[in-house]
C-alpha positions as CSV (number, residue, x, y, z in Angstrom):
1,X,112.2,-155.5,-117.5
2,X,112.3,-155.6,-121.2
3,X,115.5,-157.9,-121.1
4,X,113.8,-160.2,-119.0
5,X,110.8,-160.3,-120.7
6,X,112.2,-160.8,-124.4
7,X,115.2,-162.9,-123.2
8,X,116.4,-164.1,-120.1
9,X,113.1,-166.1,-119.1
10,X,113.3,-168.1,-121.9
11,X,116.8,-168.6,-122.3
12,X,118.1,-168.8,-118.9
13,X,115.0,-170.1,-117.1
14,X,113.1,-172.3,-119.9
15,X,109.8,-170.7,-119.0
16,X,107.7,-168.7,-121.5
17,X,107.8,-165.2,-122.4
18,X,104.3,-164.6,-121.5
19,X,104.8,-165.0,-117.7
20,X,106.2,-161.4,-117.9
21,X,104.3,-159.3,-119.5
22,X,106.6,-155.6,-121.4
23,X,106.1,-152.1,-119.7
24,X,103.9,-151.6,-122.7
25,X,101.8,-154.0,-122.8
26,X,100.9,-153.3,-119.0
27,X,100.0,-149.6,-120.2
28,X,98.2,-150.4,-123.0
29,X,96.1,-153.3,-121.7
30,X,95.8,-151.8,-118.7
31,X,95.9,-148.1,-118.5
32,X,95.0,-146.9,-121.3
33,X,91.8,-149.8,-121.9
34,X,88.5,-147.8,-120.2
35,X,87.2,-151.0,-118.9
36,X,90.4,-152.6,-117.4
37,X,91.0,-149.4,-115.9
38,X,87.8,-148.6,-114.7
39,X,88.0,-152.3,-112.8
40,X,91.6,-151.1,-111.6
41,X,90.2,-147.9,-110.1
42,X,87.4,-149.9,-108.6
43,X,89.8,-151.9,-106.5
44,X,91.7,-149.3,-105.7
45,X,88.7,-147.2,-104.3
46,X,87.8,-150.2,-101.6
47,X,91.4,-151.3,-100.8
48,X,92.0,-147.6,-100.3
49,X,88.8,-146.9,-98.1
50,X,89.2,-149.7,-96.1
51,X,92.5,-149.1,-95.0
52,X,91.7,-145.2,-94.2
53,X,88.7,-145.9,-92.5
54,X,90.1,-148.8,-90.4
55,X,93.0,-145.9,-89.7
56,X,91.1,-143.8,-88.4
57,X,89.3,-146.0,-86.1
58,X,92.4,-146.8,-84.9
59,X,93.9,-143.0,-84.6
60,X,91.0,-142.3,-82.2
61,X,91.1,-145.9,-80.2
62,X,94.8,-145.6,-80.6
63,X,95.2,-142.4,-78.9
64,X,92.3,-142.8,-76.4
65,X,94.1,-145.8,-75.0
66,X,97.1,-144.5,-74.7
67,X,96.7,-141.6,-73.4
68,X,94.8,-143.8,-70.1
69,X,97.6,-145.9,-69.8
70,X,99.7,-142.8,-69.6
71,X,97.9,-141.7,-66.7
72,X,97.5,-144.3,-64.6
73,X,100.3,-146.9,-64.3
74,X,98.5,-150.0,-63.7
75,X,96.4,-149.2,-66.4
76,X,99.3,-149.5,-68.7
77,X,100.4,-153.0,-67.3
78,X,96.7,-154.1,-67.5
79,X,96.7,-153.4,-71.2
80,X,100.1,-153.6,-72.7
81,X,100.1,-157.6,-72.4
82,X,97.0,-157.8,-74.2
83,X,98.2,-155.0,-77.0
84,X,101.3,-157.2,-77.6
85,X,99.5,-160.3,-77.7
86,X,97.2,-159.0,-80.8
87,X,100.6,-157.7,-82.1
88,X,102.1,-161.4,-81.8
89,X,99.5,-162.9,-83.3
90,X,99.3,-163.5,-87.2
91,X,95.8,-161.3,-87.8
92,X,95.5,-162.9,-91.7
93,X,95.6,-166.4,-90.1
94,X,92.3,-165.0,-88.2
95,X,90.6,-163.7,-91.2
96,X,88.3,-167.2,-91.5
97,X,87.4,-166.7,-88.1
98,X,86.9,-163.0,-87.7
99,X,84.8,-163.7,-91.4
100,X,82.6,-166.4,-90.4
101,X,81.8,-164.1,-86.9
102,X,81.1,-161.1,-88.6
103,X,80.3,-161.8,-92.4
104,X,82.5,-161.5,-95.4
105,X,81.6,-157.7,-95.6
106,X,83.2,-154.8,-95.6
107,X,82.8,-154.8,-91.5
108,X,85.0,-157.6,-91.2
109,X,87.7,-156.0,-93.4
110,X,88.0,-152.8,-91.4
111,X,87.8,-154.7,-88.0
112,X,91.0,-157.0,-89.6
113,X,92.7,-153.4,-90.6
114,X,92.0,-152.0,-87.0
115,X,93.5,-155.0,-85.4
116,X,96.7,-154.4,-87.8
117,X,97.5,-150.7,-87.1
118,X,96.2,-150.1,-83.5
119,X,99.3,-151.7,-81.9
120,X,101.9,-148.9,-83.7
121,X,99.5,-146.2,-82.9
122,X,99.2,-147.2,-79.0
123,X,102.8,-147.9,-78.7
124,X,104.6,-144.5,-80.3
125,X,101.8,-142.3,-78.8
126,X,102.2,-143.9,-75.0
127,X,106.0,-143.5,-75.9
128,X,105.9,-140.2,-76.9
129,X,103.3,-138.9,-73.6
130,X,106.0,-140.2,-71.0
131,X,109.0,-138.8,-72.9
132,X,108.8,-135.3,-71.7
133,X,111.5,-133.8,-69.2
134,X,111.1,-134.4,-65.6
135,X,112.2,-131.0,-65.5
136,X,109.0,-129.9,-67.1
137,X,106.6,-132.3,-65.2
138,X,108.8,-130.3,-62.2
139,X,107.4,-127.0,-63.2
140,X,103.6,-128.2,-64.4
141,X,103.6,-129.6,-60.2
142,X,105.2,-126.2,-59.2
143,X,102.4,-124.3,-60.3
144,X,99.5,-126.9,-59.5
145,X,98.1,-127.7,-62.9
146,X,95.7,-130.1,-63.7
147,X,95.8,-133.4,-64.9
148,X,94.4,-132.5,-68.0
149,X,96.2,-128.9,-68.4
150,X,99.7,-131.5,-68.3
151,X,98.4,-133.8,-70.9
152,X,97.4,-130.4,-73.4
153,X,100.1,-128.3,-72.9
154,X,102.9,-130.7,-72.1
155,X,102.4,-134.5,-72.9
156,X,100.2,-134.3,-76.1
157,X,103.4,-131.4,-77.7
158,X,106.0,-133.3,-77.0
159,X,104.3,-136.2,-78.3
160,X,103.3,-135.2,-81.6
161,X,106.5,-136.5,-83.9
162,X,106.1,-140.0,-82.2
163,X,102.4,-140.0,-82.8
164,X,102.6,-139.3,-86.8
165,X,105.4,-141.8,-86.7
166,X,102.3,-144.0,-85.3
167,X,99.9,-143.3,-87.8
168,X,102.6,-143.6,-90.3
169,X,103.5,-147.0,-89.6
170,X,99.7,-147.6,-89.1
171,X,99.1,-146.8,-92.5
172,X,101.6,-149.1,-93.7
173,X,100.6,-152.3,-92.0
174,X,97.2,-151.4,-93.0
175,X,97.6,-151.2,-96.5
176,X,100.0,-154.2,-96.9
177,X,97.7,-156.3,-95.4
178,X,94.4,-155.7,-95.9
179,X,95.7,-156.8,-99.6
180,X,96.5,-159.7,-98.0
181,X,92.7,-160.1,-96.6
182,X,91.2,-158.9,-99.8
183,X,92.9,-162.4,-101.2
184,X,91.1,-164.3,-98.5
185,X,87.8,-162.6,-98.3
186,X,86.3,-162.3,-102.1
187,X,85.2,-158.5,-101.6
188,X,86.5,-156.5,-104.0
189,X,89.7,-154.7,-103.3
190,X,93.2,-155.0,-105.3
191,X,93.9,-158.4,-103.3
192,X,90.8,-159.9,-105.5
193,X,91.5,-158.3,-108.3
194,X,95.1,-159.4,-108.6
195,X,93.9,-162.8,-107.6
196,X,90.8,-162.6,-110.5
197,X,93.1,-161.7,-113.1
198,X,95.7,-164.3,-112.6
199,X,93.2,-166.8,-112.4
200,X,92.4,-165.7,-116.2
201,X,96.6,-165.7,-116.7
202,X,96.1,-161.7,-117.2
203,X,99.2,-161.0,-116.6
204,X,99.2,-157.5,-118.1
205,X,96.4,-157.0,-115.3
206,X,98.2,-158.5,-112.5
207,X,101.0,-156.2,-113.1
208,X,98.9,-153.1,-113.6
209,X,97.1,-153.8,-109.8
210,X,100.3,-154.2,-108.4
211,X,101.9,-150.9,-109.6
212,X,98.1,-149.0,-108.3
Protein backbone atom coordinates (compact mmCIF):
# COMPACT_ATOMS: atom_id res chain seq x y z
CA UNK A 1 0.00 0.00 0.00
CA UNK A 2 2.67 2.26 1.01
CA UNK A 3 4.76 1.32 -2.20
CA UNK A 4 1.94 2.19 -4.21
CA UNK A 5 1.08 5.15 -2.70
CA UNK A 6 4.68 6.81 -2.54
CA UNK A 7 5.76 5.22 -5.84
CA UNK A 8 4.32 3.09 -8.32
CA UNK A 9 1.28 5.41 -9.12
CA UNK A 10 3.31 8.01 -10.12
CA UNK A 11 6.00 6.35 -11.69
CA UNK A 12 4.43 3.51 -13.42
CA UNK A 13 0.92 4.85 -14.00
CA UNK A 14 1.53 8.81 -14.38
CA UNK A 15 -1.32 9.56 -12.03
CA UNK A 16 -0.92 11.49 -8.69
CA UNK A 17 -0.07 10.34 -5.37
CA UNK A 18 -3.06 11.71 -3.87
CA UNK A 19 -5.46 9.17 -5.54
CA UNK A 20 -4.18 6.72 -2.80
CA UNK A 21 -4.22 7.92 0.24
CA UNK A 22 -1.09 5.93 3.18
CA UNK A 23 -2.49 3.50 5.97
CA UNK A 24 -1.86 6.54 8.13
CA UNK A 25 -3.33 9.01 6.79
CA UNK A 26 -6.73 6.91 6.59
CA UNK A 27 -6.33 6.44 10.56
CA UNK A 28 -5.54 9.72 11.36
CA UNK A 29 -8.03 11.56 9.13
CA UNK A 30 -10.39 9.15 9.68
CA UNK A 31 -10.28 7.24 12.91
CA UNK A 32 -8.81 8.97 15.15
CA UNK A 33 -10.72 12.69 13.89
CA UNK A 34 -14.20 12.69 16.34
CA UNK A 35 -16.11 14.20 13.64
CA UNK A 36 -15.09 12.06 10.63
CA UNK A 37 -15.60 9.25 12.72
CA UNK A 38 -18.66 10.09 14.26
CA UNK A 39 -20.08 10.43 10.41
CA UNK A 40 -18.32 6.94 9.75
CA UNK A 41 -20.27 5.33 12.69
CA UNK A 42 -23.34 7.07 11.47
CA UNK A 43 -23.29 5.19 8.20
CA UNK A 44 -22.46 2.36 9.56
CA UNK A 45 -25.44 2.29 12.05
CA UNK A 46 -28.09 2.60 8.96
CA UNK A 47 -26.32 0.38 6.44
CA UNK A 48 -26.02 -2.04 9.35
CA UNK A 49 -29.85 -1.79 10.46
CA UNK A 50 -31.04 -1.98 7.24
CA UNK A 51 -29.60 -5.02 6.20
CA UNK A 52 -30.47 -6.84 9.74
CA UNK A 53 -33.88 -5.72 9.67
CA UNK A 54 -34.50 -6.55 5.99
CA UNK A 55 -32.86 -10.18 7.30
CA UNK A 56 -35.02 -10.73 9.45
CA UNK A 57 -38.01 -10.13 7.51
CA UNK A 58 -36.79 -12.33 5.34
CA UNK A 59 -35.77 -15.31 7.95
CA UNK A 60 -39.46 -15.35 8.94
CA UNK A 61 -40.96 -14.97 5.21
CA UNK A 62 -38.16 -17.08 4.16
CA UNK A 63 -38.94 -19.94 6.33
CA UNK A 64 -42.80 -19.51 6.32
CA UNK A 65 -42.65 -20.10 2.62
CA UNK A 66 -40.73 -22.80 2.51
CA UNK A 67 -41.83 -24.67 4.89
CA UNK A 68 -45.63 -24.56 2.67
CA UNK A 69 -44.00 -25.56 -0.30
CA UNK A 70 -42.47 -28.42 1.59
CA UNK A 71 -45.78 -29.58 2.32
CA UNK A 72 -47.71 -29.49 -0.41
CA UNK A 73 -46.06 -30.13 -3.87
CA UNK A 74 -47.97 -27.94 -6.10
CA UNK A 75 -47.39 -25.34 -3.86
CA UNK A 76 -43.79 -25.53 -4.41
CA UNK A 77 -44.12 -25.47 -8.31
CA UNK A 78 -46.63 -22.53 -7.94
CA UNK A 79 -43.93 -20.49 -6.21
CA UNK A 80 -40.56 -21.62 -7.15
CA UNK A 81 -40.93 -19.94 -10.75
CA UNK A 82 -41.75 -16.75 -9.28
CA UNK A 83 -38.84 -17.07 -6.42
CA UNK A 84 -36.34 -17.59 -9.35
CA UNK A 85 -37.68 -14.90 -11.34
CA UNK A 86 -36.96 -12.12 -8.43
CA UNK A 87 -33.63 -14.02 -8.17
CA UNK A 88 -32.99 -13.49 -12.07
CA UNK A 89 -33.77 -10.16 -11.98
CA UNK A 90 -31.10 -7.29 -11.27
CA UNK A 91 -33.02 -5.84 -7.87
CA UNK A 92 -30.45 -2.44 -7.97
CA UNK A 93 -31.77 -1.88 -11.61
CA UNK A 94 -35.38 -1.61 -9.72
CA UNK A 95 -34.30 0.63 -7.02
CA UNK A 96 -35.87 3.99 -9.16
CA UNK A 97 -38.93 2.09 -9.40
CA UNK A 98 -39.36 0.47 -6.06
CA UNK A 99 -38.16 4.38 -4.82
CA UNK A 100 -40.56 6.34 -6.67
CA UNK A 101 -43.50 3.58 -5.40
CA UNK A 102 -42.67 3.71 -1.96
CA UNK A 103 -40.55 6.89 -1.23
CA UNK A 104 -36.81 7.27 -0.85
CA UNK A 105 -37.07 6.17 2.84
CA UNK A 106 -35.88 3.85 4.87
CA UNK A 107 -39.06 1.49 3.72
CA UNK A 108 -37.93 1.29 0.44
CA UNK A 109 -34.33 0.21 1.42
CA UNK A 110 -35.41 -2.72 3.55
CA UNK A 111 -38.13 -3.86 1.01
CA UNK A 112 -34.88 -3.74 -1.73
CA UNK A 113 -32.84 -5.88 1.05
CA UNK A 114 -35.81 -8.29 1.51
CA UNK A 115 -36.04 -8.86 -2.19
CA UNK A 116 -32.13 -9.60 -2.12
CA UNK A 117 -31.87 -12.27 0.62
CA UNK A 118 -35.36 -14.06 0.57
CA UNK A 119 -34.42 -16.17 -2.47
CA UNK A 120 -31.13 -17.99 -0.39
CA UNK A 121 -33.28 -18.24 2.60
CA UNK A 122 -36.30 -20.10 0.68
CA UNK A 123 -34.11 -22.15 -1.34
CA UNK A 124 -31.54 -23.88 1.51
CA UNK A 125 -34.42 -24.17 3.94
CA UNK A 126 -36.95 -26.01 1.34
CA UNK A 127 -33.63 -28.05 0.52
CA UNK A 128 -32.84 -28.86 3.80
CA UNK A 129 -36.94 -29.91 4.88
CA UNK A 130 -36.99 -32.60 1.97
CA UNK A 131 -33.50 -33.99 2.64
CA UNK A 132 -34.38 -36.19 5.42
CA UNK A 133 -34.24 -40.20 5.07
CA UNK A 134 -37.09 -41.93 3.58
CA UNK A 135 -36.23 -44.25 6.16
CA UNK A 136 -37.21 -41.79 8.77
CA UNK A 137 -40.42 -40.42 6.98
CA UNK A 138 -40.96 -44.58 7.06
CA UNK A 139 -41.05 -44.66 10.73
CA UNK A 140 -42.80 -40.97 11.48
CA UNK A 141 -45.91 -42.96 8.96
CA UNK A 142 -45.45 -46.14 11.04
CA UNK A 143 -46.47 -44.67 14.11
CA UNK A 144 -49.14 -42.07 12.64
CA UNK A 145 -47.70 -38.74 13.45
CA UNK A 146 -48.98 -35.61 12.43
CA UNK A 147 -48.13 -33.35 9.91
CA UNK A 148 -46.84 -30.98 12.12
CA UNK A 149 -45.18 -33.55 14.77
CA UNK A 150 -42.91 -34.58 11.09
CA UNK A 151 -42.10 -31.04 10.36
CA UNK A 152 -40.79 -30.37 14.48
CA UNK A 153 -39.15 -33.39 15.20
CA UNK A 154 -37.96 -34.51 11.76
CA UNK A 155 -37.86 -31.94 8.87
CA UNK A 156 -37.12 -28.61 10.81
CA UNK A 157 -33.56 -30.96 12.61
CA UNK A 158 -32.32 -32.09 9.79
CA UNK A 159 -32.80 -28.91 8.32
CA UNK A 160 -31.07 -26.70 10.53
CA UNK A 161 -27.27 -26.57 8.91
CA UNK A 162 -28.93 -25.71 5.43
CA UNK A 163 -30.99 -23.07 6.96
CA UNK A 164 -27.97 -21.04 8.71
CA UNK A 165 -26.25 -21.61 5.45
CA UNK A 166 -29.47 -19.58 4.18
CA UNK A 167 -29.33 -16.87 6.47
CA UNK A 168 -25.73 -16.77 5.93
CA UNK A 169 -25.77 -16.17 2.41
CA UNK A 170 -28.76 -13.92 3.15
CA UNK A 171 -26.71 -11.78 5.12
CA UNK A 172 -24.16 -11.49 2.52
CA UNK A 173 -26.23 -10.40 -0.42
CA UNK A 174 -27.90 -8.10 1.91
CA UNK A 175 -25.05 -6.19 2.94
CA UNK A 176 -23.20 -6.03 -0.45
CA UNK A 177 -25.99 -4.63 -1.87
CA UNK A 178 -27.90 -2.51 0.05
CA UNK A 179 -24.37 -0.47 -0.35
CA UNK A 180 -25.14 -0.64 -3.66
CA UNK A 181 -28.83 1.05 -3.08
CA UNK A 182 -27.48 3.39 -0.48
CA UNK A 183 -25.46 4.89 -3.81
CA UNK A 184 -28.75 5.21 -5.60
CA UNK A 185 -31.11 6.35 -2.88
CA UNK A 186 -29.41 9.57 -0.99
CA UNK A 187 -30.37 8.11 2.58
CA UNK A 188 -27.66 7.85 4.64
CA UNK A 189 -25.79 4.54 4.83
CA UNK A 190 -22.03 3.85 3.83
CA UNK A 191 -23.09 3.75 0.06
CA UNK A 192 -23.66 7.75 0.49
CA UNK A 193 -21.21 8.31 2.49
CA UNK A 194 -18.53 6.76 0.30
CA UNK A 195 -20.15 8.52 -2.60
CA UNK A 196 -20.22 12.19 -0.39
CA UNK A 197 -16.77 11.93 0.29
CA UNK A 198 -15.39 11.23 -3.08
CA UNK A 199 -17.40 13.89 -4.43
CA UNK A 200 -15.15 16.19 -2.02
CA UNK A 201 -11.91 13.92 -3.42
CA UNK A 202 -11.75 12.64 0.41
CA UNK A 203 -10.01 10.06 -0.28
CA UNK A 204 -8.76 9.38 3.25
CA UNK A 205 -12.68 9.07 3.93
CA UNK A 206 -13.49 6.91 1.11
CA UNK A 207 -11.04 4.43 2.26
CA UNK A 208 -11.91 4.63 5.87
CA UNK A 209 -15.96 3.70 4.79
CA UNK A 210 -14.80 1.04 2.88
CA UNK A 211 -12.67 -0.76 5.51
CA UNK A 212 -16.16 -0.15 8.21
Amino acid sequence: WYFMSYWALENIWDKPQFLITPPHRVINESFIDATNRSALLDGLYWTARVSLQGLLISIVLGMALAIVMSQARWLERSIWPYLVAMQAIPILALVPIIGSIFGFELNSRIFVCVLISLFPIVSNTLFGLLSAERGQHDLFTLHHVSRWTRLRKLQLPNAMPTIFTGIKLGLIFALINIVGVEFLINFGGLGQLINDLAERYDLAGVYAAIFF
